[in-house]
C-alpha distance (Angstrom), angle and dihedral (degrees) to the residues before:
residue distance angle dihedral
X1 . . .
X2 3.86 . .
X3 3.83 111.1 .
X4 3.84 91.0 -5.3
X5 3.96 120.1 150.3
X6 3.62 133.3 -167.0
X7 3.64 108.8 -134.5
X8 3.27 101.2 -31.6
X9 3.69 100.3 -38.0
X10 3.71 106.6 105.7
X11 4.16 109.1 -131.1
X12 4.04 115.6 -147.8
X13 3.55 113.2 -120.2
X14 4.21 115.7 -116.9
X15 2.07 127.4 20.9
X16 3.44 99.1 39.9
X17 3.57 103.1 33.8
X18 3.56 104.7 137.9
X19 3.74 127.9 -146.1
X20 3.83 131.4 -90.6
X21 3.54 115.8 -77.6
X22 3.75 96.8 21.0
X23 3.65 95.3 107.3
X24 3.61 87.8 54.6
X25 4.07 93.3 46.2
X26 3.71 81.0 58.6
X27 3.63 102.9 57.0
X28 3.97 91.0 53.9
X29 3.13 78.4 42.6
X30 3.67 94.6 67.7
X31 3.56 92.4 30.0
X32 3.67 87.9 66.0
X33 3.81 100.1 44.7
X34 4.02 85.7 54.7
X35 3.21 97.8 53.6
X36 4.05 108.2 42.5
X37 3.69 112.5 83.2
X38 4.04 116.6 -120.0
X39 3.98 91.7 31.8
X40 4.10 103.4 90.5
X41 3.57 135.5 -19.0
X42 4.14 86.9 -128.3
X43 3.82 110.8 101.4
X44 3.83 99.8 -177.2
X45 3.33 123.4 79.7
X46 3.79 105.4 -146.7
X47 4.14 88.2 50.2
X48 4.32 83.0 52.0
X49 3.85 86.5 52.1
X50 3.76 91.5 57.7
X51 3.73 105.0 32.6
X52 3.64 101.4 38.8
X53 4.22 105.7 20.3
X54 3.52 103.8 35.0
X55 3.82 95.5 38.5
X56 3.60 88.6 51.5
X57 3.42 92.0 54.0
X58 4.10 106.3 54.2
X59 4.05 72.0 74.4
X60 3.41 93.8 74.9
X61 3.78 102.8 88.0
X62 3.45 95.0 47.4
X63 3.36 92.2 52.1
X64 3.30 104.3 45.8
X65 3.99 90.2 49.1
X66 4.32 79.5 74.8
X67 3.84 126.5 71.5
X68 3.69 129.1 -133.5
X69 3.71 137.9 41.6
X70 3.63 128.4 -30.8
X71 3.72 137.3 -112.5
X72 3.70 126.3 -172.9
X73 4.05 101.0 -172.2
X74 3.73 115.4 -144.6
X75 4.11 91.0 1.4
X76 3.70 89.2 178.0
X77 3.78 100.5 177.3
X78 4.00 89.9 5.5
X79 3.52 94.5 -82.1
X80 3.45 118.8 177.4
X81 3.98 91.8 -9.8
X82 3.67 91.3 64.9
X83 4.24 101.4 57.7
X84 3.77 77.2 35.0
X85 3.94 93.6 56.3
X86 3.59 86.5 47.6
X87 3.73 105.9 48.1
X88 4.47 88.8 46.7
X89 3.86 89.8 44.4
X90 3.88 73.6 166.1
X91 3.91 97.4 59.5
X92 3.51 128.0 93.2
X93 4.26 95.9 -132.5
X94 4.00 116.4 -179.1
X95 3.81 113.5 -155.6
X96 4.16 99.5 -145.5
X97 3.67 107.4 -153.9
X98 4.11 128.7 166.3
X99 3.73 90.9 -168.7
X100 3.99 113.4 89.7
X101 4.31 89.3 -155.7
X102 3.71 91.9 50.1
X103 3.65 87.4 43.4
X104 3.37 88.5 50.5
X105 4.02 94.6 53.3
X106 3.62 90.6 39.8
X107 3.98 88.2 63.2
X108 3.62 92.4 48.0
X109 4.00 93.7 56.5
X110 4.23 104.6 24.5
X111 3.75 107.0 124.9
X112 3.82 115.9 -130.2
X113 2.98 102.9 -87.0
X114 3.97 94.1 54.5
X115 3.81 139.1 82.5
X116 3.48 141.2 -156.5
X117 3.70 124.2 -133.2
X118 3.81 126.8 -175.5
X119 3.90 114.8 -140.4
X120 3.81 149.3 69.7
X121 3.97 114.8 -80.3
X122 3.98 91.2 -118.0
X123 4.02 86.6 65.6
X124 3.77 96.6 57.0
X125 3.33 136.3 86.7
X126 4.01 120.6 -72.8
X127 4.04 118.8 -126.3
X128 3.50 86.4 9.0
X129 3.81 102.6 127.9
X130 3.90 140.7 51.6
X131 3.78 98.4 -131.9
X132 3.41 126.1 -15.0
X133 3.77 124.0 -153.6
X134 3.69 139.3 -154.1
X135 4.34 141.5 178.2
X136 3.62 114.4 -173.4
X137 3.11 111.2 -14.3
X138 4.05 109.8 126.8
X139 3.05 133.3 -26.4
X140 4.13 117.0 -60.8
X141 3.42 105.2 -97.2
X142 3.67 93.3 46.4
X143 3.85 98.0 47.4
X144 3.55 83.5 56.5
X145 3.50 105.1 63.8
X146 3.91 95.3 41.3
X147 3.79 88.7 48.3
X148 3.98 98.3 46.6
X149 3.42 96.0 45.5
X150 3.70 87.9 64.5
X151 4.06 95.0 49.7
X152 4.07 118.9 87.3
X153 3.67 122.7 -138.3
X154 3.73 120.0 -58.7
X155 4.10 85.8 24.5
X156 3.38 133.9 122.6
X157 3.79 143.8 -121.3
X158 4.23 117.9 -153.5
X159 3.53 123.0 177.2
X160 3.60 128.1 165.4
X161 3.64 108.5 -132.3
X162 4.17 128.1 174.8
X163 3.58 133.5 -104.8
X164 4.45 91.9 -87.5
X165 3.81 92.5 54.0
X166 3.67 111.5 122.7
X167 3.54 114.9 -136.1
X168 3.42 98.6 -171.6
X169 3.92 88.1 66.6
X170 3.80 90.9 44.5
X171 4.49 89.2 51.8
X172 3.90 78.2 57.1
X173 3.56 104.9 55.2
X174 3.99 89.5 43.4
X175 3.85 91.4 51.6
X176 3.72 83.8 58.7
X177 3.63 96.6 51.7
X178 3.71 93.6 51.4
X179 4.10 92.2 -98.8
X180 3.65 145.9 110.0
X181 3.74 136.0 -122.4
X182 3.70 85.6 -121.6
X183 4.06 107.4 175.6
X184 3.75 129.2 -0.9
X185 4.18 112.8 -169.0
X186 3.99 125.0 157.7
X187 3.76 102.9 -24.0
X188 4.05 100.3 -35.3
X189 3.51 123.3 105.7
X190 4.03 125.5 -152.4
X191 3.20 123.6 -150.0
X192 4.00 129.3 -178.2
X193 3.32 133.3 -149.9
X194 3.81 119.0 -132.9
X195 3.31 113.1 169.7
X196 4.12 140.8 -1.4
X197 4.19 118.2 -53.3
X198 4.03 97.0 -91.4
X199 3.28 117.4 -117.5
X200 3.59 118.9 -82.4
X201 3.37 92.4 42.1
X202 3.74 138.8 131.7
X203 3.90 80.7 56.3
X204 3.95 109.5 -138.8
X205 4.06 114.8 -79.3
X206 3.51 114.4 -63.1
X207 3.95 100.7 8.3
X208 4.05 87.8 107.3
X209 3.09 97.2 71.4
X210 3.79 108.0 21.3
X211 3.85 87.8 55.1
X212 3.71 104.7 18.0
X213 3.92 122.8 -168.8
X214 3.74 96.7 -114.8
């Protein structure tokens, strides 16, 4: 799919050409999100394809510059993991979701290469993942410690932040999860893993944000 674009977004070719059909899978997709209650606030489907596809999907270098499995943290309606799934048809991407309806939806739309787990990030796993990935789903510096917790040495952290966040806060928390504000570029943040999660850390559920690093 040389010089191919989705929308308007124009896709790399390999290697993250992805399969027949999954442009189409993504416009349902879309279709879907936009229409089930609880999922976005965006009702029109060509506003959902630039907000929450295409934004998703200026990810996909930076993620596919790290190794290893996938995790989108709180992927509500599958957003970013779902482009993301799409674009790496070669990735293994979870889509980590608490709620059991999301969950639900997620399993009715996850591309082949994705699955759906059940659960709040501070109950997984730490330095499980390659990168893991998050769009709106706290505020900065709190994303970042549930989502770097969950990445292994050499992984990455990306989360697509707005135009307020304070990256100074967001260097903080990764110092004290043994990483590295590595890159910042047009509203993503990259953060590297350098060494194990500490100890002491996923905090229990909820601390995050009720008593947030920063």
């Amino acid at each position: 799919m040389n010089g191919s674009s989705w929308g308007n977004l124009p896709v790399p070719s390999d290697p993250f050409h992805r399969p027949a059909g999954a442009d189409e899978r993504l416009r349902r997709w879309l279709a879907a999100l936009v229409a089930t209650p609880g999922l976005t606030a965006i009702r029109e489907v060509d506003e959902a394809r630039v907000a929450l596809a295409e934004d998703s999907l200026r990810g996909v270098e930076f993620v596919a510059s790290y190794e290893g499995p996938i995790v989108d943290v709180g992927s509500g309606g599958g957003v970013p993991g779902i482009p993301l799934a799409a674009a790496l048809p070669d990735r293994e991407v979870t889509l980590l979701e608490a709620n059991g309806r999301k969950c639900e939806f997620l399993r009715t739309w996850a591309p082949p290469n994705a699955r759906v787990v059940q659960g709040r990030a501070e109950e997984q796993d730490s330095d499980e993942y390659g990168v893991a990935v998050a769009k709106a789903l706290a505020p900065p510096p709190v994303a970042a410690e549930w989502c770097l917790a969950l990445v292994r040495p050499g992984g990455a952290a990306i989360l697509w932040v707005g135009p307020t966040a304070d990256t100074s806060h967001v260097a903080h928390v990764a110092e004290r999860l043994a990483a590295e504000l590595a890159e910042e570029r047009d509203g993503l943040l990259v953060l590297r893993k350098l060494g194990p999660t500490p100890e002491g850390f996923p905090r229990r559920t909820g601390v995050a944000r009720k008593r947030p690093l920063v």
